[in-house]
N, C-alpha and C positions, 0 to 999 in steps of 0.2 A: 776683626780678623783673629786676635789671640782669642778671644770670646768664643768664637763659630767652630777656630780650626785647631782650638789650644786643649783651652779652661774644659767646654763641651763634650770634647768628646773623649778627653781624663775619663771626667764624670760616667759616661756613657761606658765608659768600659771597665772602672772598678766598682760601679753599681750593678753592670753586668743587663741595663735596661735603659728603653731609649730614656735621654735627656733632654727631650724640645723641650716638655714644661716646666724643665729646672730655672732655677731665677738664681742668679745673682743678687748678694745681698750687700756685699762691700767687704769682705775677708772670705765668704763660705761659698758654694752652692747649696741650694735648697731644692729637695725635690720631696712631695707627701709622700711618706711611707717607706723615705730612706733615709740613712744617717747626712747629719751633715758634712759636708768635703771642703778642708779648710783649703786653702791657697796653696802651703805648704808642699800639700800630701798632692794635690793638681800639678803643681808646676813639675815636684819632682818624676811624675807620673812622665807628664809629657816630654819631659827632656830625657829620659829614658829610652822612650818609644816613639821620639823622631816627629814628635807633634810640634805646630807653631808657638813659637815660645818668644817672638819680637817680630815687630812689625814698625817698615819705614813707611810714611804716606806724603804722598804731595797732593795740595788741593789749589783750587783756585776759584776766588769767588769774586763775581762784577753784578750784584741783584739777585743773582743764582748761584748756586754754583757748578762746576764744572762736572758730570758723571761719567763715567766707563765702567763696564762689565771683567770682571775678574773673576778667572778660573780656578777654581782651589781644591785639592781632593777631588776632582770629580764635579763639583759643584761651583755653579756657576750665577753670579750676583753680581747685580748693579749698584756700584757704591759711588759717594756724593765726595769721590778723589778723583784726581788724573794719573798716578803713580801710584805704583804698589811694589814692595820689597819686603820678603820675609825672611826669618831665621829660626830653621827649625835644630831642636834639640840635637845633640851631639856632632852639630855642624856648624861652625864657626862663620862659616859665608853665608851672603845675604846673597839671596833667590831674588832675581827684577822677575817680577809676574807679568808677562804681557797682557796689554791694556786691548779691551777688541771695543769698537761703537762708540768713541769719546767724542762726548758734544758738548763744546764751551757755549758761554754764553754770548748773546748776538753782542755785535759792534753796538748799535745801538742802545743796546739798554743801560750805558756805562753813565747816559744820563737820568737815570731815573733815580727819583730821591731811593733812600733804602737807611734803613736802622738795624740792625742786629744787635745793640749796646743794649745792656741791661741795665734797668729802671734801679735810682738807689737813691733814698733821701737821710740824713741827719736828722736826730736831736741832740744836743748837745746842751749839757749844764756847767756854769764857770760859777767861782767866787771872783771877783776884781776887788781889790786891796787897794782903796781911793787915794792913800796916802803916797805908796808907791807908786801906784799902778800895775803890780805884777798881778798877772789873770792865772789861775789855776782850771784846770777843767776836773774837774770831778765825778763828771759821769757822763753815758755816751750811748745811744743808740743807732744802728745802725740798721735801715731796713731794704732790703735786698729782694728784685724779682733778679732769680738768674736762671731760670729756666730748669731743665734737667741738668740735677747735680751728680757731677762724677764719682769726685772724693773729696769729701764734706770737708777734711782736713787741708784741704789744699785752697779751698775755699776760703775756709774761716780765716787763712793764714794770708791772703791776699788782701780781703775785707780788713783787717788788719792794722797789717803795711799800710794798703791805704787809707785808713784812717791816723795814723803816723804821719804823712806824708803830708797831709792836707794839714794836718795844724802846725805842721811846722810850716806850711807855707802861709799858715792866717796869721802867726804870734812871731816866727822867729824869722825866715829867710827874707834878707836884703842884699842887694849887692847896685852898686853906684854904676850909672852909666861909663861907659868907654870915653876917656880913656883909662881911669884909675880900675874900672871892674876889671878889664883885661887886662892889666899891666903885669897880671906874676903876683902881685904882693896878695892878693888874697888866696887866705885858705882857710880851713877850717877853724884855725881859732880867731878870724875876723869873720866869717860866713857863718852864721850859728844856724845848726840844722836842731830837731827836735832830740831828746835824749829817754830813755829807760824810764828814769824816774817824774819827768814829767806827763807821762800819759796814765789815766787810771786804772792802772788794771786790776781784776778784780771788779772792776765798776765798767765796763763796756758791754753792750750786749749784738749779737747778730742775731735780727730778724728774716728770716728768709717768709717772704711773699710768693703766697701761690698765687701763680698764672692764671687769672680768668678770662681772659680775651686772648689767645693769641696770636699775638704779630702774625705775619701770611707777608708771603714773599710772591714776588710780579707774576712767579707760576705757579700760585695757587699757594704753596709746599707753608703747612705750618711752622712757625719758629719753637721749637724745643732747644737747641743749643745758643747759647748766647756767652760771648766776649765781658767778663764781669772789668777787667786791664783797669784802667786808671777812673773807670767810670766811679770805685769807690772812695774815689779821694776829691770828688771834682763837689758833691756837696758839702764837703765838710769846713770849708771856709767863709762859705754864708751861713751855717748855722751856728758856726763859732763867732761871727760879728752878729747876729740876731741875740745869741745870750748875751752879748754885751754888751748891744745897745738896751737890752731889755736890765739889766742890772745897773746901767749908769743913768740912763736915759739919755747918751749920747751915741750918735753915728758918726762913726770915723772911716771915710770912704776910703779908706787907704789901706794896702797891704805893705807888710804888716803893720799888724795893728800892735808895735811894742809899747812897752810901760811908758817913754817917752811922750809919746802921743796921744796918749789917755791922760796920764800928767796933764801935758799943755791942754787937753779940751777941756778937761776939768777946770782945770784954773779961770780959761775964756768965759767959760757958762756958769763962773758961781755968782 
């Protein structure tokens, strides 16, 4: 919406020609044969001259998701929302855009399997320090189908986190069943979560995977947008017990897998 009814048609009127074949590039518009138009010089354009400059959406999806046609300017499209609310430049309130021919999806199909989660696998490199058993990880890749990417920085910064998230939950997070887990006494300096200086950075890298087959949904509709959410943290605790087992030659079925427990397996199997 801010794209069609904002960024566009800035463009289209301080270029002073049409804009269908300008592209967005991630800060600019790009159009042959015209200067580029940064975000800046756009937004202020449009909040100027009363163009969309914020956009509310509600959607909903059960194998599909739910469409309605929405009027804007003049122009009228079917978008893959059931709600729409804008805010155009030097007006503080949000516009409800009435919704015309909205068709959720059947009762039925809320049984049909369905994936939208994007594909992510680990490699991960550790030294184990036999003596203690403290595991360092030292380097880390990280490979990602996530489909059409928005902003690449919001991305990298989630791939991230969750790879933070996952090795604290392979090397450091335990907490004792009920009743002493819930009793109040634990907090953070008994619940050890990962820290700053434990993660390699500098030595991580993000692969993003291009898409060759893609996912198709029950009607037909190919998958370009994909949910990357905790999917990038859900490999990173088997590939941090595979460098482990591949550095001791021991497998420790257990999470976490602390110095402790390497200690004792070590000791079992010498």
């Amino acid at each position: 919406m801010i794209l069609d009814h904002g960024i566009r048609p800035a463009a289209k009127a301080i270029w002073g020609t049409s804009a269908e074949q300008a592209r967005w590039d991630g800060d600019s518009m790009l159009l042959e044969g015209q200067r580029p138009l940064r975000l800046a010089e756009l937004a202020a354009h449009a909040h100027e001259h009363g163009l969309v400059v914020n956009a509310m959406v509600h959607t909903y999806f059960q194998v599909r998701f739910a469409t309605a046609a929405f009027s804007i300017d003049n122009q009228r499209k079917r978008r893959l929302i059931d709600a729409l609310g804008v805010r155009r430049g030097g007006d503080r309130r949000l516009q409800v855009i009435d919704r015309e021919n909205v068709q959720y999806p059947k009762e039925e199909e809320r049984s049909y399997k369905r994936s939208l989660y994007a594909s992510v696998g680990h490699i991960v490199a550790v030294e184990v320090h036999r003596s203690s058993g403290q595991v360092d990880v030292v380097d880390a890749v990280t490979l990602l189908d996530a489909g059409d990417v928005h902003k690449y920085e919001l991305l990298a910064g989630q791939a991230e986190g969750g790879f933070a998230m996952g090795l604290s939950h392979a090397l450091l997070e335990d907490l004792p069943p009920a009743p002493e887990g819930t009793d109040g006494s634990w907090n953070l300096h008994r619940y050890q979560i990962i820290r700053a200086n434990q993660i390699p950075y500098g030595h991580t890298k993000l692969v993003l995977v291009p898409l060759e087959d893609e996912s198709v949904l029950a009607d037909g509709t190919a998958v370009r947008k994909k949910g990357i959410a905790e999917a990038v943290m859900t490999t990173v605790p088997p590939a941090v017990h595979n460098a482990i087992a591949h550095a001791t030659g021991l497998r420790i079925n257990s999470l976490p897998i602390t110095p402790e427990r390497i200690r004792k397996a070590l000791i079992e199997n010498e």
